[in-house]
VEXGU-909348 format. One record per residue (C-alpha): x negated, y negated, z. Coordinates in steps of 0.001 Angstrom, whole numbers, plus 524288, in hexadecimal, padded with zeros to 5 digits. Layout:
XYZ...
***
This chain:
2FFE9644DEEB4D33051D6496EEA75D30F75651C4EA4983119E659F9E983331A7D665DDE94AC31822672F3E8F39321FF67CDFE87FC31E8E68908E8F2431E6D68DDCE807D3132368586E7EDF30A8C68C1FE8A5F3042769416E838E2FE6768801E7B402FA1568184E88CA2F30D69016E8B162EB6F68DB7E7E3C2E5D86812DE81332E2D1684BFE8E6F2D91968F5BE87252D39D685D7E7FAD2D03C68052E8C1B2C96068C57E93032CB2469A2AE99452D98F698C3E9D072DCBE6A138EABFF2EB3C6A396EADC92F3286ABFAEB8242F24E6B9FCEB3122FA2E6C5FFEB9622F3E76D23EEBD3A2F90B6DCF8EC4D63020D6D420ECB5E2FAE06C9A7ECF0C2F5186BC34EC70B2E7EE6B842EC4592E3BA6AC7BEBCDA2DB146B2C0EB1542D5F46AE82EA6132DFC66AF9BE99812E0E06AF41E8B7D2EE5E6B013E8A452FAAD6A812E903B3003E6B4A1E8FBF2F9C26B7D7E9B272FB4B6AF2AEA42F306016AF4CEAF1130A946A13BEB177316416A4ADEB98C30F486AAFCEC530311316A743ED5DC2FEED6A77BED8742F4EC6AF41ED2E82EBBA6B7C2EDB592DDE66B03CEDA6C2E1576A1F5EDA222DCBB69A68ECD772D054692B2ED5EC2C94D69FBDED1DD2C59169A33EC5872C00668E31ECC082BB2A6948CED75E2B72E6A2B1ED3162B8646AE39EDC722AC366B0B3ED86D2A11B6AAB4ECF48292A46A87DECBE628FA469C25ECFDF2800D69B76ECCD1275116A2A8EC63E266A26A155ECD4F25A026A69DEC8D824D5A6A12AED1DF25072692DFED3D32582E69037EC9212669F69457EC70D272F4691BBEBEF82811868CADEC42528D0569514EBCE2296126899BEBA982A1EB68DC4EB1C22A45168278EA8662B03468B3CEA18D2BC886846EEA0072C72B68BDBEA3E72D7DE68A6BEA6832DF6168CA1EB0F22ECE469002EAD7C2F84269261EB3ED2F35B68C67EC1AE2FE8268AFDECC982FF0F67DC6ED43E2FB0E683ACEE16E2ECFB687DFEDB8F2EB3A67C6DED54D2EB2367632EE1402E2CA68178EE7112D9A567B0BEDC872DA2C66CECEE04E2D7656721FEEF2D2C99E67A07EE9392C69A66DD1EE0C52C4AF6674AEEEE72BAB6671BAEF2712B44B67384EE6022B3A466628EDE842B2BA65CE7EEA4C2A31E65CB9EEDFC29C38664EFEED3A2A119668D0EE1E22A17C6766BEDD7929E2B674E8ECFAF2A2EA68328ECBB42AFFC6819FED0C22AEA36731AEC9902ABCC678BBEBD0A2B62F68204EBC9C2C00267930EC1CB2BDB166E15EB8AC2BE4767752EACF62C82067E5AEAFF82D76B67801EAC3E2E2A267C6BEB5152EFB767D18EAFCF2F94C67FF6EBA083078E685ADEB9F03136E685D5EC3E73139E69142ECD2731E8769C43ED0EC31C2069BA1EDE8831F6A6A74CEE905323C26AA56EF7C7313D26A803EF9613127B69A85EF40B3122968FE3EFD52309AC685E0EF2C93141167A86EF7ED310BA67A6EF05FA303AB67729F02D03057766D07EF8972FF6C67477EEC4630BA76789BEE6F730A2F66E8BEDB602FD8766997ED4132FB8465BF8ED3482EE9765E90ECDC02E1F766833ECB772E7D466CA6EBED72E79D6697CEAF7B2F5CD66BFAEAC3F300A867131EB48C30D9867807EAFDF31996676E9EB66C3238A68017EB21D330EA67A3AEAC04336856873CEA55633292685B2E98253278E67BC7E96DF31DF7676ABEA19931C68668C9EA81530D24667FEEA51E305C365E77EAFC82F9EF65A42EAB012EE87658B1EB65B2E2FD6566CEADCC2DB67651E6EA2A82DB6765E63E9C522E81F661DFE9F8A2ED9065498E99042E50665801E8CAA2EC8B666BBE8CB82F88465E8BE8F422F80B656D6E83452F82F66295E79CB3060366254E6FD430C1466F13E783630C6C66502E83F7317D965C60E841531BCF6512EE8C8732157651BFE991B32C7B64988E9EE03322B64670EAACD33D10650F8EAA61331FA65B3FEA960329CE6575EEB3F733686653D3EBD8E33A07663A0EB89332BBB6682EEBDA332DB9660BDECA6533B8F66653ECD4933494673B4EC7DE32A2E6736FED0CB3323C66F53EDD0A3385E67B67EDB0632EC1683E6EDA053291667E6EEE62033589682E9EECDC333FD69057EE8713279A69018EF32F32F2969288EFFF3320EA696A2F079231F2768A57F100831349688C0F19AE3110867D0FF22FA3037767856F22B03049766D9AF2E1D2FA6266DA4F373C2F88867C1CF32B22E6B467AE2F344A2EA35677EEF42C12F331681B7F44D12E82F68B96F3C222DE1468890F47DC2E5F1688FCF52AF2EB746962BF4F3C2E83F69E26F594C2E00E6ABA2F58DD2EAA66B2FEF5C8B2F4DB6AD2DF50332E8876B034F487D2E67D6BD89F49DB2F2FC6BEFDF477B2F5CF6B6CDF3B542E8F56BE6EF362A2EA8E6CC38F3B4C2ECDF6D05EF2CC02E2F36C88AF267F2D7D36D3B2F1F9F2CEBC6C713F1D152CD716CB95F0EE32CE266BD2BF09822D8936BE8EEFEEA2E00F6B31FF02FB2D1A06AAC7F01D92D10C6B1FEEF40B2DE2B6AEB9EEDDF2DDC86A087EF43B2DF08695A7EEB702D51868B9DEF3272CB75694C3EFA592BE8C6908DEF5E72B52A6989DEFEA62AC0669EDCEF88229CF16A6E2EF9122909F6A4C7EF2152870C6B097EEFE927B136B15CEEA00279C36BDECEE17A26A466C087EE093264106C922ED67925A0A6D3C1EDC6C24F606C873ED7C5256526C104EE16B251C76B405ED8AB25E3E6B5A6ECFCC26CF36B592ED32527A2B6B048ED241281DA6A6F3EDD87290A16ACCFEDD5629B596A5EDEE53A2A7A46AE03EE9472B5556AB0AEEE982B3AB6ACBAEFE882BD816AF89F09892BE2D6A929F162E2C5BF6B368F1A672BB766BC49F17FC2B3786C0CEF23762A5DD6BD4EF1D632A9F16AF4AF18332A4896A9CCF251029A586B155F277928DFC6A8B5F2872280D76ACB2F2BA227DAE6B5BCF38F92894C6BD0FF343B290276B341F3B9C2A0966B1B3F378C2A63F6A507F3AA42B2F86AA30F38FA2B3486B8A6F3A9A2C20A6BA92F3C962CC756BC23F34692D3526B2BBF3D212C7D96A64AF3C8D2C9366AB34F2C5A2D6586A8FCF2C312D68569AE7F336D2CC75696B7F2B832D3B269984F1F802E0B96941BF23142D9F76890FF26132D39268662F1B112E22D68978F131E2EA4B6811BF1AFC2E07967A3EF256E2DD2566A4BF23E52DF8366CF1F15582E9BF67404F0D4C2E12667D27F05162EDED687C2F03562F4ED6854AEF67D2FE9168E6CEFACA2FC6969730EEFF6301626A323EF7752F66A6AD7CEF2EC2EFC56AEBEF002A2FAA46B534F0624300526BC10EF9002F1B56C2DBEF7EE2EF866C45EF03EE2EDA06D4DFF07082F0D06D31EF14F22FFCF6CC76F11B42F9226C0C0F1ACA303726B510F16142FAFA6A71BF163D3071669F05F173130C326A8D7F24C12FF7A6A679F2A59300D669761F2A3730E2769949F2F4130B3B6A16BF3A352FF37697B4F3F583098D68D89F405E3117E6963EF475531CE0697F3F3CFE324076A4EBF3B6D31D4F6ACEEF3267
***
């Protein structure tokens, strides 16, 4: 991997050429809370910031789009060939990315995730983490790839890691300066740190056993304040369910196929034909989800949103701790 520098001065040179390069979406504030939005200006953007509402995937995997045209037998896919930039990713969503890139790019292949994943460079940024973050317990607390160029804070310049073709070419402009070994020993030290700031802690051992073994009565319990809205689906960095509908003119031989974010926790995301539910409780909802978080494969990057957004105070980490039997 190569390592440059950057004068922080020189940041707003970096913005430029990430421009140059497409429609660049930063971490914006707004009553409160961040979004990544598109910007013009580096005046806009927040870099110092703890997780933004809607993860980044949105811009891979849209909450909601038009995926084809149709007329009669013939029709038209919508594949976005834009470029785009992704700035100011943390390390935990990042990783949230490499864990959708498994669903999306493996076969089949979903070419509009593809498209907008290949065109789209990711420059990523040390966090300020919070009482929620627990990124370290699930090993996606640093980014050893799925990103162009990374920036690890040193106070006044950056330790720039360069993960890609495109983020070596960016690299080699004149505001980029070589890095030594006393800069990258300062981003370790830096980063160990940081990741000692996170004092949330969950045990994942043998925790999709303990998920099915639960019994209905710790269930009820653990969900008796669960509205089964689907926020914490919503806000989730690696959920990938989602709905196709077909929106028909009143010809009925013209119309538009739109896919959608889904829920699992949402009452009608299992309902199949017959009106049949195979699982119609918010209890089988909620198993089904841990499982899929924390089950035969870590999909929680321990991003903390699901239980800062969630309306019902439910706290994801608690949960996990009280199937195990710990002390909540």
């Amino acid at each position: 991997m190569r390592y440059a520098k950057l004068a922080k001065a020189d940041l707003p040179k970096l913005f430029q050429s990430l421009k140059g390069y497409g429609e660049v979406f930063a971490p914006v504030e707004e009553r409160g809370k961040l979004f990544f939005k598109k910007v013009e200006d580096l005046k806009e953007v927040k870099l110092a910031y703890t997780r933004t509402l809607l993860p980044p995937k949105k811009l891979f995997l849209q909450p909601e789009e038009e995926i084809m045209s149709y007329e009669g037998e013939s029709y038209t896919e919508k594949l976005d060939g834009r470029k785009a930039v992704l700035f100011g990713v943390h390390a935990c969503d990042i990783n949230g990315f490499l864990k959708l890139d498994r669903v999306f790019l493996d076969a089949p292949r979903d070419e509009y995730y593809a498209r907008r994943r290949e065109n789209t460079l990711v420059v990523g940024i040390t966090c300020v983490p919070d009482k929620y973050c627990f990124c370290t317990s699930v090993g996606s607390g640093y980014a050893s790839g799925g990103f162009d160029l990374f920036l690890h804070d040193l106070g006044k310049e950056y330790l720039v890691r360069v993960g890609s073709g495109e983020g070596y070419r960016l690299s080699k402009q004149d505001y980029f300066k070589e890095a030594g070994e006393a800069e990258v020993k300062l981003a370790a030290k830096l980063e160990e740190k940081r990741a000692g700031k996170l004092r949330r802690k969950i045990n994942l051992m043998g925790m999709g056993d303990l998920i099915e073994t639960e019994g209905k009565e710790g269930w009820e319990e653990l969900t008796a304040k669960c509205l089964a809205c689907g926020t914490c689906n919503l806000v989730c960095p690696t959920c990938q369910c989602y709905d196709v509908s077909d929106l028909l003119t009143l010809e009925v031989r013209k119309g538009t196929r739109v896919r959608r974010w889904d829920s699992c926790m949402l009452k009608r995301h299992a309902l199949v034909a017959g009106g049949l539910n195979f699982r119609p409780t918010v209890v089988e909802r909620t198993v089904n989800r841990l499982s899929c978080k924390v089950g035969e494969e870590v999909r929680c990057v321990g991003c903390g949103r699901c239980t800062v957004y969630c309306p019902a105070g439910i706290d994801f980490v608690e949960m996990l701790s009280a199937v195990r039997g710990e002390a909540r």
